[in-house]
C-alpha positions in Angstrom: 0.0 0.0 0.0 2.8 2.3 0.9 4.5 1.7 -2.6 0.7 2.6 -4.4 1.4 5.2 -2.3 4.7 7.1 -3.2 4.3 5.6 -6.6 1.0 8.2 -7.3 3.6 11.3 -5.4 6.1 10.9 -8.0 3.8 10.6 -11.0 2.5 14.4 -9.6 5.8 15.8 -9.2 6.6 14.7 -13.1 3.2 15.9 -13.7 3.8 19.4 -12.5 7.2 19.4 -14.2 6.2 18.9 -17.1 3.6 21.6 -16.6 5.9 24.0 -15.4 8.2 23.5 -18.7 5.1 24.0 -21.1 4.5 27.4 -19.0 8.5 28.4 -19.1 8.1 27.1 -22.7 5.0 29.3 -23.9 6.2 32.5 -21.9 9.8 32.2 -24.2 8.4 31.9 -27.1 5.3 34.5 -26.8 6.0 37.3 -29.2 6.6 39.4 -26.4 9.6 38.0 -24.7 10.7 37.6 -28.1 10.3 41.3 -29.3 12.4 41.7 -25.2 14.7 39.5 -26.3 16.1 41.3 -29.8 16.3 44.3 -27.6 18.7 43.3 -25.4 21.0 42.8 -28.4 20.4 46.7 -29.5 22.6 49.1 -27.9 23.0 52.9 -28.8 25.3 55.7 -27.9 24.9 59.9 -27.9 26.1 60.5 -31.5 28.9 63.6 -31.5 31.6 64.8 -34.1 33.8 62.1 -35.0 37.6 61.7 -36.4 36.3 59.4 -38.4 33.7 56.4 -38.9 33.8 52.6 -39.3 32.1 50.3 -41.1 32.6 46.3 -40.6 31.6 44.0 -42.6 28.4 42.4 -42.6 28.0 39.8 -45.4 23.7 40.0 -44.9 23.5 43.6 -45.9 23.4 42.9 -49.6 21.9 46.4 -50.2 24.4 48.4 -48.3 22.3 49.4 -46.2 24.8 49.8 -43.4 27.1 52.0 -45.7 24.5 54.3 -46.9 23.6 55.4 -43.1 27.2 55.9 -42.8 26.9 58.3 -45.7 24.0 60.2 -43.6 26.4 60.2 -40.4 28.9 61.7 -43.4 26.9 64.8 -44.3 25.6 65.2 -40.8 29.2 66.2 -39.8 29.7 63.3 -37.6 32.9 62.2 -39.4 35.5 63.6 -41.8 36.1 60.6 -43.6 35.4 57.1 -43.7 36.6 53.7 -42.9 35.0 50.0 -44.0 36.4 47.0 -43.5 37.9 45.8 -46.3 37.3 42.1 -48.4 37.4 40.9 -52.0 34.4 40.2 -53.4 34.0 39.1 -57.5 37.6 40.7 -58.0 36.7 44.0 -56.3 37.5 45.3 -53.1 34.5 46.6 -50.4 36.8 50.4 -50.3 35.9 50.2 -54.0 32.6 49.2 -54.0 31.7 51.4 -50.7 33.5 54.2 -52.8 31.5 53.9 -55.8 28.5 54.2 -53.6 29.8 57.2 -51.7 30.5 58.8 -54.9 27.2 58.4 -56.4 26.2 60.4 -53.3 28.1 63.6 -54.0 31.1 62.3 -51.5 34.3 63.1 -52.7 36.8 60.9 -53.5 39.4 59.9 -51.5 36.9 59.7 -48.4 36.6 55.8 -48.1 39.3 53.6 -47.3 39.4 50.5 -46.6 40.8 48.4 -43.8 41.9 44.8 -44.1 41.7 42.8 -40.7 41.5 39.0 -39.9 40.6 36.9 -37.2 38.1 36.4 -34.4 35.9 39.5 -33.6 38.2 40.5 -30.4 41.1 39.9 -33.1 39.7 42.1 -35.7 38.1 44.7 -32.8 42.4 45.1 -31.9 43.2 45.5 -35.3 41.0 48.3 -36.2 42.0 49.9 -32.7 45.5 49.7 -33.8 45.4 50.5 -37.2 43.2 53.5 -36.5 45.1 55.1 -33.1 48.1 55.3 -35.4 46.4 57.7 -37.5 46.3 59.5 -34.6 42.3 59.7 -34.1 40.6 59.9 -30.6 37.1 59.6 -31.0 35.9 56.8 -34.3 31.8 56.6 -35.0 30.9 52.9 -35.0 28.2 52.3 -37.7 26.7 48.6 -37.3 23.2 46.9 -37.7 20.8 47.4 -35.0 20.8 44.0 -33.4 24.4 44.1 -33.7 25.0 47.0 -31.7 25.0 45.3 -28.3 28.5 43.0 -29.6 30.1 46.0 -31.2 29.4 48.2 -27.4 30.8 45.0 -25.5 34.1 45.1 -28.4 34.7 48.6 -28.4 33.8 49.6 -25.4 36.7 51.5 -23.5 39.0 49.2 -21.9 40.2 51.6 -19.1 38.8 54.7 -17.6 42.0 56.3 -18.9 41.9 54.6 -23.1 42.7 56.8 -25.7 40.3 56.6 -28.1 36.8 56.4 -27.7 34.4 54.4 -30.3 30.7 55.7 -30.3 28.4 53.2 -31.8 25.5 54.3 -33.9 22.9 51.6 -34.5 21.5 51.4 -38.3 18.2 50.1 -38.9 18.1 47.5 -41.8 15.5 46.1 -43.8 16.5 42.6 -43.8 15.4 42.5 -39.9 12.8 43.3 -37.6 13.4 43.4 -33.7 9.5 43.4 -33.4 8.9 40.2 -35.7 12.3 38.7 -36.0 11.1 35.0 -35.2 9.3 34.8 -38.6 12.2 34.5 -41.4 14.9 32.1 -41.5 17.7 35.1 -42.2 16.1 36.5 -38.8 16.3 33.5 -36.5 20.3 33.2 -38.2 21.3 36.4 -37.5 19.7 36.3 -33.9 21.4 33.1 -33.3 24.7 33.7 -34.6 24.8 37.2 -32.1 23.6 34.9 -29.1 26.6 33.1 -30.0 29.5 35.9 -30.9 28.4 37.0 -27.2 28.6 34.6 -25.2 31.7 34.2 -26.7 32.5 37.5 -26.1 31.8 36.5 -22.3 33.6 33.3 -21.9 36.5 34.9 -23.3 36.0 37.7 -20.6 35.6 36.0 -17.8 38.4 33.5 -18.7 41.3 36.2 -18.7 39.8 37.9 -15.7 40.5 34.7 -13.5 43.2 34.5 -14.8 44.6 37.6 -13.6 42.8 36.7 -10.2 45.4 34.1 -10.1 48.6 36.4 -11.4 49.3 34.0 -14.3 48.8 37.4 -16.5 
């Protein structure tokens, strides 16, 4: 009788497992904690006069999208010249393409270069800091996708309360994604996922140096 017993308690407690999952479950995936959860990834600084602005690469912004609020930032004053980073594509270079573009738009030439940089996203974020300090400029306009703006922040974000150059990042809206309904295209749910990821990243890499210079090996 006393197995009957304890036999029926556990069956409950799976029972009300189970239920609590399908709760956790439906509360994740309404459209609201969704819509919360692309705008943790969006991040957005106070916009001022620039040295100059940069572009990374984003291989999902097929229209230049990216680039041509650049351009805006451009004529706005918030930048006297500009900075992409540079790949090959179809036996061109992004500087060329980007310049093209800028030129279409009235921008001199001679305004867009391009930057070459390889690596992991802390790899590449050290290159650009490098390559662009030598050029002597203090304060660089950071122009990225929307739900990339969080990463670029936690890349580019000063380092010490005493760092040289300061990197302002300016959030561009882009067609190809929707914080609001992201969940409903497959080039969406990617992007979403591969930011998740690039973060977390971003704070496994972060906490592993800081123990270890808790335990003076660096």
């Amino acid at each position: 009788m006393a197995k009957a017993q304890k036999g029926r308690t556990g069956c409950g407690c799976l029972l009300f497992v189970l239920i609590v999952c399908m709760v956790l479950t439906g509360v994740i995936i309404h459209p609201f904690s969704l819509r919360l959860l692309a705008g943790r990834f969006q991040y957005a600084d106070r916009v001022v006069p620039c040295d100059a602005i940069f572009v990374p690469r984003f291989v999902e912004d097929g229209n230049g999208e990216v680039y041509a609020e650049a351009f805006r930032e451009y004529w706005a004053g918030n930048g006297k010249t500009l900075w992409v980073e540079d790949d090959h594509i179809f036996g061109f270079t992004m500087k060329d393409i980007v310049g093209r573009m800028a030129k279409e738009r009235g921008i001199k030439e001679g305004t867009v270069h391009g930057l070459e940089v390889e690596g992991d996203d802390a790899a590449k974020a050290s290159q650009v800091r490098q390559a662009l300090a030598k050029r002597g400029f203090k304060r660089v306009l950071l122009v990225v996708p929307d739900y990339a703006s969080m990463r670029y922040h936690l890349l580019y974000g000063p380092r010490e309360s005493g760092d040289a150059m300061l990197f302002l990042v300016k959030p561009a809206d882009v067609s190809y994604f929707k914080a609001d309904k992201w969940w409903r295209t497959d080039l969406s749910r990617a992007v979403m996922g591969r930011e998740l990821y690039r973060i977390c990243l971003l704070y496994v890499d972060r906490f592993k140096y800081g123990r270890k210079g808790e335990d003076g090996k660096e």
